[in-house]
DRENPA-3360 file (N, C-alpha, C; in nm, 2 decimals, always signed):
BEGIN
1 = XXXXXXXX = -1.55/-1.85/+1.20/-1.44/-1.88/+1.11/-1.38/-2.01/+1.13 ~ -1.34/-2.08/+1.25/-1.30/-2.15/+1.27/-1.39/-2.31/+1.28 ~ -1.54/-2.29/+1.28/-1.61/-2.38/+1.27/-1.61/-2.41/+1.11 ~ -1.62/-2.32/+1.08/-1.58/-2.34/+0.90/-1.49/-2.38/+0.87 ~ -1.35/-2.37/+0.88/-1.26/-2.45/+0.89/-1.25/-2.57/+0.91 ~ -1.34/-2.63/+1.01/-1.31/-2.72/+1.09/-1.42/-2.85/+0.95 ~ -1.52/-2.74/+0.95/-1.62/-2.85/+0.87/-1.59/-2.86/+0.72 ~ -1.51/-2.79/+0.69/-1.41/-2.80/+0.53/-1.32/-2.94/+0.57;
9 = XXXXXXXX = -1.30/-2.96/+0.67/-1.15/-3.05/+0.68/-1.25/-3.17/+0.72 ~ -1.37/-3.19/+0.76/-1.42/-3.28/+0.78/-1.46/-3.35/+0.63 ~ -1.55/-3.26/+0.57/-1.57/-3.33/+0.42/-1.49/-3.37/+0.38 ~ -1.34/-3.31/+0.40/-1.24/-3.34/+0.29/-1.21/-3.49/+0.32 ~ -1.18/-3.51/+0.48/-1.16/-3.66/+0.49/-1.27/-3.76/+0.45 ~ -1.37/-3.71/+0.45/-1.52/-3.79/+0.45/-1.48/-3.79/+0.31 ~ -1.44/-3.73/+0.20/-1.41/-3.76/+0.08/-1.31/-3.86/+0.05 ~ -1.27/-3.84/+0.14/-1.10/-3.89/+0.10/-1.13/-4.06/+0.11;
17 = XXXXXXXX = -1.24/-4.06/+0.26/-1.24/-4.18/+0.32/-1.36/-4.28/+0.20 ~ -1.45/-4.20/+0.13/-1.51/-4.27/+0.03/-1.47/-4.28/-0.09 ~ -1.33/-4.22/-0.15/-1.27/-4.24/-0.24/-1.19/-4.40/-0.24 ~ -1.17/-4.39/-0.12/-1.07/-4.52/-0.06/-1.14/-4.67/-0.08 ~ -1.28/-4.63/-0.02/-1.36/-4.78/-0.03/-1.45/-4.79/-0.13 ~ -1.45/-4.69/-0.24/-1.53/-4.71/-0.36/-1.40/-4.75/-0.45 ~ -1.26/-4.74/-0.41/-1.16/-4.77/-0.48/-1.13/-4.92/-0.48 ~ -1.19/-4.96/-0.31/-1.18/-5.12/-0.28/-1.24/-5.18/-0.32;
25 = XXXXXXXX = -1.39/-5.12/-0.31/-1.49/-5.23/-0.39/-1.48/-5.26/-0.53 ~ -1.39/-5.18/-0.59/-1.37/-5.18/-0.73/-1.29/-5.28/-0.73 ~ -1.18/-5.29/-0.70/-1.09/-5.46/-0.71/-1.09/-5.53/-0.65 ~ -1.25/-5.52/-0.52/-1.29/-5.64/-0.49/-1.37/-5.75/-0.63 ~ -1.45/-5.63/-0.65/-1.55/-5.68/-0.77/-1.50/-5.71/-0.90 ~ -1.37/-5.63/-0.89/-1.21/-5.73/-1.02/-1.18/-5.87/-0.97 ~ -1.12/-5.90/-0.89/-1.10/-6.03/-0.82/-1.21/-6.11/-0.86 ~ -1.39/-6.05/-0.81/-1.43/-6.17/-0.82/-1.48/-6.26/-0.96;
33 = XXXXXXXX = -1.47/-6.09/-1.04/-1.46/-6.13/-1.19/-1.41/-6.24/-1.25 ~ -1.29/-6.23/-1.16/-1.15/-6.33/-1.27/-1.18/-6.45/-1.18 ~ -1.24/-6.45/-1.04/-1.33/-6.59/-1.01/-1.36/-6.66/-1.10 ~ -1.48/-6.60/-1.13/-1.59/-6.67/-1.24/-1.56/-6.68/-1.40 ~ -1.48/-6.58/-1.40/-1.38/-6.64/-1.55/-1.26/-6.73/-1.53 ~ -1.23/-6.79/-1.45/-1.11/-6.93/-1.38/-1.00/-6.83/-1.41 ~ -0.95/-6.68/-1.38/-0.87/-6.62/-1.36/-0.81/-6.57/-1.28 ~ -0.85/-6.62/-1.13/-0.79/-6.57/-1.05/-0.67/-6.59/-0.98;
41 = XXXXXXXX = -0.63/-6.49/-0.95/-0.46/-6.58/-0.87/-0.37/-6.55/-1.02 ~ -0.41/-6.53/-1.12/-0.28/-6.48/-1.25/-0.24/-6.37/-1.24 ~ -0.11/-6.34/-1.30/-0.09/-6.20/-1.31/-0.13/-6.17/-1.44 ~ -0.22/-6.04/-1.42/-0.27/-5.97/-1.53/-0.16/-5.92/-1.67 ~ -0.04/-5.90/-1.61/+0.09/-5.82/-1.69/+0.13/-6.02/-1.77 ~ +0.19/-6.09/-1.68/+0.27/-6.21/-1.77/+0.19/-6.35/-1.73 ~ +0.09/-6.36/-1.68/-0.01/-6.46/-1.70/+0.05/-6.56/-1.59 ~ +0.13/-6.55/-1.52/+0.23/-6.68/-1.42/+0.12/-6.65/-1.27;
49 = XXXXXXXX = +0.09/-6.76/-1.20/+0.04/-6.74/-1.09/+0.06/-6.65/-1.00 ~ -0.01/-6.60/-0.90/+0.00/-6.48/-0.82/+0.04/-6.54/-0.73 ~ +0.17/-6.52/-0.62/+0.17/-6.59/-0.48/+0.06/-6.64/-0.41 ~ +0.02/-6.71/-0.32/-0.02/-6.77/-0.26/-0.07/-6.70/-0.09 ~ +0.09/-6.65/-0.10/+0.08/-6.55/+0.04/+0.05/-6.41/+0.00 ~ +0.07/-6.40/-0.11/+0.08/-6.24/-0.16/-0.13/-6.22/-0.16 ~ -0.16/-6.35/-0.23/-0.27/-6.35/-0.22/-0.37/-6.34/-0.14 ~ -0.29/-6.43/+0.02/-0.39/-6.44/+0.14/-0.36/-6.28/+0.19;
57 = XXXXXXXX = -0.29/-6.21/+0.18/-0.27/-6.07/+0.25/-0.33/-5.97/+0.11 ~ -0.32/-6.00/+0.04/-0.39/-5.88/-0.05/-0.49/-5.98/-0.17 ~ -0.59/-6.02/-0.13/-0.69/-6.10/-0.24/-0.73/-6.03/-0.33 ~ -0.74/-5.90/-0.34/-0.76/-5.86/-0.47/-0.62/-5.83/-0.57 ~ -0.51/-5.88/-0.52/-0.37/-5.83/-0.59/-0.42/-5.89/-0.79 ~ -0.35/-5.79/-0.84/-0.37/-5.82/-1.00/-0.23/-5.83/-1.07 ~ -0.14/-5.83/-0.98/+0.00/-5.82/-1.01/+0.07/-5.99/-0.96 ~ +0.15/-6.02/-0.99/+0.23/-6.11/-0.91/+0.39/-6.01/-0.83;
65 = XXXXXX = +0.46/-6.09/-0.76/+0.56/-5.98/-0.68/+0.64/-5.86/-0.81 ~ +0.67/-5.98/-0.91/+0.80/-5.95/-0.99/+0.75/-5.83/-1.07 ~ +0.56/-5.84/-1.09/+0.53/-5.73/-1.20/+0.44/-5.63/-1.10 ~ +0.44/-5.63/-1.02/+0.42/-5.53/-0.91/+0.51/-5.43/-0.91 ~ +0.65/-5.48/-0.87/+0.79/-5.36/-0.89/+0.77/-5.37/-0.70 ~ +0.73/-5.45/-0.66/+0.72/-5.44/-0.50/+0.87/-5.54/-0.46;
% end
């Protein structure tokens, strides 16, 4: 009973943990979109450049600070 337990809680993280980086690859592969359309670094919401630093710590950011709500 308790090996079953044990291997339910495993999947769930193994789920959890592939949800996370098929979530990343997804706004990696946004970022590099707006690369090759000369979009990157805008905010998606009011079109004004995306920080600089906001950028070097989060490259795939689609927000700038103000329309983040951060």
């Amino acid at each position: 009973m308790a090996d079953q337990g044990t291997e339910t809680e495993r999947r769930e993280i193994t789920s959890q943990i592939l949800s996370s980086r098929r979530e990343a690859l997804f706004e990696i592969d946004g970022a590099l979109k707006k690369i090759n359309q000369g979009k990157y670094g805008l905010c998606e919401r009011c079109d004004k450049p995306i920080g600089k630093r906001r950028l070097k710590f989060l490259p795939q950011a689609r927000y700038c600070m103000k329309c983040s709500g951060v």
